[in-house]
C-alpha positions, -999 to +999 in steps of 0.1 A: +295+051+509+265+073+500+277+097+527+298+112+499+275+139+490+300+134+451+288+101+451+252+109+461+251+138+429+263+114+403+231+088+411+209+117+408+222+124+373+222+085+366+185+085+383+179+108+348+189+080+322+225+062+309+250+093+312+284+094+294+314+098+319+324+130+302+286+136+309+286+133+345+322+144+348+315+179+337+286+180+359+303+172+389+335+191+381+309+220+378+293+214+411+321+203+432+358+216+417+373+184+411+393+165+388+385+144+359+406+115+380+386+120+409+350+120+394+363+086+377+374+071+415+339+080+426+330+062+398+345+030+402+336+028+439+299+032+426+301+002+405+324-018+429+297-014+456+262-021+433+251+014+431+266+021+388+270-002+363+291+009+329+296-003+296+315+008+266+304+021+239+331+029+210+353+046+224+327+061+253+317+049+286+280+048+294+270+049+334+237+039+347+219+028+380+220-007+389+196-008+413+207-039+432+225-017+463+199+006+461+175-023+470+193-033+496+199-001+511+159-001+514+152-029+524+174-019+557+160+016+556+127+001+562+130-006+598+136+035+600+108+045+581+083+051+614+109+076+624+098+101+590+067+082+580+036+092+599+010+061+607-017+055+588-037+066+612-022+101+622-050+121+608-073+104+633-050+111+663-041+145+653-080+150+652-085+134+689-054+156+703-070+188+688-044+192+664-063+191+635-096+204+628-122+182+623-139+177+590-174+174+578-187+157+547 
């Protein structure tokens, strides 16, 4: 789902506030060469799976997170976390290994 690097530009421009869908479609027709129809799929797969929500507006229609999938999505990320996230107590071990130099107040 977020493996779509299409999908994965149009939450950074929703990450910036409520975008228009000619908004984001111009955006992403910019960065990646595709159609109006295609932005729109992306869309809709977005909102079906918890990552968009829309609502009209006249006769526009405004995009914005919904951050329920997002949750989710880190709440399982969190068991990976120790793989990118040093320990609190690297410093200290990087220190004892001679990796770091030690510091003196």
């Amino acid at each position: 789902m977020l493996g779509d690097p299409v999908r994965r530009r149009i939450l950074e421009l929703l990450a910036l506030g409520e975008q228009s869908s000619g908004a984001i479609t111009e955006a992403v027709r910019a960065d990646f060469g595709i159609s109006q129809p295609a932005v729109s799929q992306h869309l809709k797969v977005l909102r079906d799976n918890g990552f968009a929500t829309v609502r009209p507006e006249g006769t526009r229609r405004l995009y914005a997170v919904d951050d329920t999938a997002l949750r989710d999505a880190d709440a399982w990320l969190g068991q990976f976390r120790r793989f990118w996230a040093p320990p609190a107590d690297a410093p200290a071990t990087q220190v004892a290994r001679g990796k770091r130099p030690r510091r003196f107040a």
